[in-house]
C-alpha positions in Angstrom: 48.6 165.8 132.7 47.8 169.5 131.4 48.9 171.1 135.0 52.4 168.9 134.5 53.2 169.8 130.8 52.0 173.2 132.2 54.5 173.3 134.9 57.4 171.9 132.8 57.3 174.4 130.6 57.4 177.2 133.2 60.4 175.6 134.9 61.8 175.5 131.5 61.2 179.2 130.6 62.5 180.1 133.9 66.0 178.3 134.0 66.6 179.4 130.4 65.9 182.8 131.7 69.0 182.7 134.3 71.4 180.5 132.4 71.3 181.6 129.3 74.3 184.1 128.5 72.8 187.5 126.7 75.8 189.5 126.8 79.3 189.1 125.3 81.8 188.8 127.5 85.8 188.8 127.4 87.7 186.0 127.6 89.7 186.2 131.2 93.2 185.0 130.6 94.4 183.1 133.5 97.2 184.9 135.5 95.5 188.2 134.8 96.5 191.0 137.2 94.9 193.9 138.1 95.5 196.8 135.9 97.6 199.7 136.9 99.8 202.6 135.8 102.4 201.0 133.2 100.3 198.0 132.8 98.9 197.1 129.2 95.3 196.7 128.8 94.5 193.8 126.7 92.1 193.8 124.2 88.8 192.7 124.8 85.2 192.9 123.5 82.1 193.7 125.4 78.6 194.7 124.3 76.9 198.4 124.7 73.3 199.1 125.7 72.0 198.2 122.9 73.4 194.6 122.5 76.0 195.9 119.5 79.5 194.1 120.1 82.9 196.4 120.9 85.7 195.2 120.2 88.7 197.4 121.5 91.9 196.3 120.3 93.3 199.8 120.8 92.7 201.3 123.4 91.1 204.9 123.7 92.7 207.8 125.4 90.7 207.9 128.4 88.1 204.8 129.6 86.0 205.7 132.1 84.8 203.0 134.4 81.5 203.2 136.8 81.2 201.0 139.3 77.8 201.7 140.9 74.8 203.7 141.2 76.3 207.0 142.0 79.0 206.7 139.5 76.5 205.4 137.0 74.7 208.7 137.8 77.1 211.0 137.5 78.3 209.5 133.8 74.4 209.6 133.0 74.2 213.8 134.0 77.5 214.7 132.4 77.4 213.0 129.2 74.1 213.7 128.3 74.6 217.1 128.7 77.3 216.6 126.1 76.8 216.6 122.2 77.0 213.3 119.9 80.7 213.6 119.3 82.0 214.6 122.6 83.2 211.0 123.2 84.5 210.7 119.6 86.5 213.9 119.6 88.4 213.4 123.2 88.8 209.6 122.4 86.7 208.3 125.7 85.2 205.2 126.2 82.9 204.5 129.1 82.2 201.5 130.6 79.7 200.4 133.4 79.9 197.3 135.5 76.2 195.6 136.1 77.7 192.2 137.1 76.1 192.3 140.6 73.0 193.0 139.5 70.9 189.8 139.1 70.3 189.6 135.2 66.1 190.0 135.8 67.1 193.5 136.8 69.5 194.0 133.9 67.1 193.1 131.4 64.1 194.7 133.2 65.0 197.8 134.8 68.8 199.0 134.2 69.3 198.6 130.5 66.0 200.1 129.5 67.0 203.1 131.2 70.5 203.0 129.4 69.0 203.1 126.4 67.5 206.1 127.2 71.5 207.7 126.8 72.2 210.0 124.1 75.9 208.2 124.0 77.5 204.8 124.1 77.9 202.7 127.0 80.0 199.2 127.4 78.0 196.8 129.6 80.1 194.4 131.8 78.2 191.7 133.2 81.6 189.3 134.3 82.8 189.8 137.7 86.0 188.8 137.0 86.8 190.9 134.1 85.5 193.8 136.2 87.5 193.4 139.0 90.8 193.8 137.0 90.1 197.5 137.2 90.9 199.4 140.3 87.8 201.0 141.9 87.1 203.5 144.9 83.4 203.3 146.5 80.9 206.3 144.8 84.0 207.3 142.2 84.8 207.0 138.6 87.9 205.0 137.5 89.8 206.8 134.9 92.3 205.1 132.7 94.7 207.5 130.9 96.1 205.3 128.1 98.7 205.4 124.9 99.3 202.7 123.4 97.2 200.3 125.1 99.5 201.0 128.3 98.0 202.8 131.2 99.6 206.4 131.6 97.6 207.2 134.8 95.0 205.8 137.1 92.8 209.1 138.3 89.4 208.4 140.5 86.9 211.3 140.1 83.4 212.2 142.0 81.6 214.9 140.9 81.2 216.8 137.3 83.5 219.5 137.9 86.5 217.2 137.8 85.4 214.7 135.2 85.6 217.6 133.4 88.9 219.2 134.2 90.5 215.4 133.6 89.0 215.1 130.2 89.1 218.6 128.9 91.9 219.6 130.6 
């Protein structure tokens, strides 16, 4: 009887571990499209490292999406190299997409490690919602926005240019 109870309680733990949802996610509108230049981005809310909810109804200047490890990288060296207000004073937002990563991993491994970052981070754990961006393999998306509409669509791989496109 003890081994059972024992057992039961493990599965338990275990599928409450993967199906519970720990992360805030935006609400996917059906008929969605991907977002481009002249498109609107809707508002939505996600989550940063830390668990704190954003909600962006308007839209920064420039969101800066990372789509994998290299990207993820490259957002980590340049904007820790930055000071505290560097994303406040050129109005950026950055955003990384963990979705693929199996949420043990998340929570174990990959937010740890973001909240080692001396800035803010939105975490996107929804497939769907990432994939309305556009994306290029080992680049940064970079949304140029006004208004909540999308000025320019600019993909960027090493420091030099983040830098130009931000800074100008």
């Amino acid at each position: 009887m003890k081994r059972l109870t024992i057992k039961l309680i493990w599965g338990l733990l275990f599928s409450l571990l993967f199906t519970l949802p720990s992360w805030s996610q935006p609400t996917i509108k059906k008929g969605n499209q991907m977002i481009e230049q002249n498109s609107t981005v809707e508002p939505f809310t996600l989550n940063d490292q830390f668990g704190n909810e954003h909600a962006l109804e308007k839209m920064p200047k420039l969101l800066i999406c990372s789509f994998g490890k290299e990207t993820g990288k490259l957002i980590s060296n340049y904007f820790n190299a930055q000071s505290a207000e560097y994303l406040t004073t050129h109005e950026i937002k950055l955003m990384a997409d963990i979705s693929a990563v199996p949420s043990l991993l998340r929570s174990t491994f990959i937010l740890p490690k973001m909240k080692k970052y001396s800035f803010e981070i939105l975490i996107s754990t929804n497939s769907e919602f990432s994939d309305l961006f556009p994306k290029k393999e080992d680049e940064l998306t970079i949304l140029k926005i006004e208004g909540n509409v999308v000025q320019e669509v600019l993909f960027v791989n090493d420091e030099a240019m983040l830098k130009k496109v931000i800074e100008g």
